[in-house]
C-alpha positions as CSV (number, residue, x, y, z in Angstrom):
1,X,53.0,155.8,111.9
2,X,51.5,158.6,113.9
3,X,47.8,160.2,113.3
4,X,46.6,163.5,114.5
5,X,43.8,163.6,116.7
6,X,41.3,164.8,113.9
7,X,41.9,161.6,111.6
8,X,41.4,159.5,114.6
9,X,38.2,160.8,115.5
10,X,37.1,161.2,112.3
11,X,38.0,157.5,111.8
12,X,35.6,156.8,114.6
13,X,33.1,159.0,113.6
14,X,29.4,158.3,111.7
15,X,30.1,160.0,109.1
16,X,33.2,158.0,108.2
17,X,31.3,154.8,108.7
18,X,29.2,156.4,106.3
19,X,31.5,157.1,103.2
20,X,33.2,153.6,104.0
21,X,29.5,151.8,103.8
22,X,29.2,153.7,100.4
23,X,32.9,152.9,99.4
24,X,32.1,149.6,100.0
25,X,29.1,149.3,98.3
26,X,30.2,150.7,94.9
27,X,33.3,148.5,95.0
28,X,30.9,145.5,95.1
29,X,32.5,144.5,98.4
30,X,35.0,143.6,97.0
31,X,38.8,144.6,96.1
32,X,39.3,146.8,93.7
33,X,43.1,145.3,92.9
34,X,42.8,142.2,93.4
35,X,38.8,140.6,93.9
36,X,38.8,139.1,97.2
37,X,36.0,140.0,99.6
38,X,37.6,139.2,102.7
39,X,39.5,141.5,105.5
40,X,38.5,144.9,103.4
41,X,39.8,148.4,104.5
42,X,38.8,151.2,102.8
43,X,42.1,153.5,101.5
44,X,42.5,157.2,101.4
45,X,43.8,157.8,97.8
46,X,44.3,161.5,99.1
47,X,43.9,163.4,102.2
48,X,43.5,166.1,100.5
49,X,39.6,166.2,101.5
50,X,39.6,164.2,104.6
51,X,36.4,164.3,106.4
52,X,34.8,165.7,102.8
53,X,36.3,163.0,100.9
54,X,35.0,162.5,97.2
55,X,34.0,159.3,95.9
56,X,37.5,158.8,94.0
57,X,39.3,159.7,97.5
58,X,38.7,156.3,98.3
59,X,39.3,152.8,97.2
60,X,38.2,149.2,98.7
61,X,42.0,147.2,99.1
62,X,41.5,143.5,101.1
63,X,44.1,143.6,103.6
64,X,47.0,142.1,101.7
65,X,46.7,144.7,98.6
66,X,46.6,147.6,101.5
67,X,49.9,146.1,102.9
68,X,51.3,145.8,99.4
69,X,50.1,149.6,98.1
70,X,51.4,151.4,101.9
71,X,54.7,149.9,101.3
72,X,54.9,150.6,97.6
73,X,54.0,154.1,98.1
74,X,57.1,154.6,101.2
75,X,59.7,152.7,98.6
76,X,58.7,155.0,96.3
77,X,59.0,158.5,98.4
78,X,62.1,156.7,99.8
79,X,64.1,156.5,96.2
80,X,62.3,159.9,95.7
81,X,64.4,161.2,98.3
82,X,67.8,158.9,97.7
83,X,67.4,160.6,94.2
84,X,67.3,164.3,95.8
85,X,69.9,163.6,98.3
86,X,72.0,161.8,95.9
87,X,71.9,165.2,93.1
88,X,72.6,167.3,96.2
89,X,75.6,165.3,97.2
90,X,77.0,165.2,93.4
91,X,75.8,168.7,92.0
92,X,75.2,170.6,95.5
93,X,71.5,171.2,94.3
């Protein structure tokens, strides 16, 4: 996967150390899917505000949970775009 330049700063920056901290602190430390407190990242819900992100932007994932959620999300858009191909192929929509 390939990030702009802005999102890697930013991911480098204080002030995303910042909204982690305070991710990380209302989570309890802790995952929000599963309860472990070990190997946490702190997920972008959306990207919709990055850099201004809201509290519910973000959600504490261990490592395993973020593995499991990043490729749940790609199966998902990938049968999202099966099913578009597949109605274009059959109804040439």
């Amino acid at each position: 996967m390939r990030f702009s330049t802005y999102y890697l700063t930013y991911m480098n920056s204080g002030a995303w150390q910042v909204r982690r901290r305070r991710a990380l602190d209302r989570a309890g430390h802790r995952c929000q899917l599963c309860g472990k407190a070990r190997w946490l990242h702190v997920h972008h819900v959306s990207y919709d505000h990055l850099g201004h992100e809201r509290d519910i932007d973000l959600t504490v994932l261990c490592r395993e949970c973020h593995m499991l959620y990043t490729w749940y999300s790609r199966l998902k858009r990938l049968i999202a775009w099966v099913g578009r191909v597949t109605r274009w192929i059959v109804y040439g929509q």
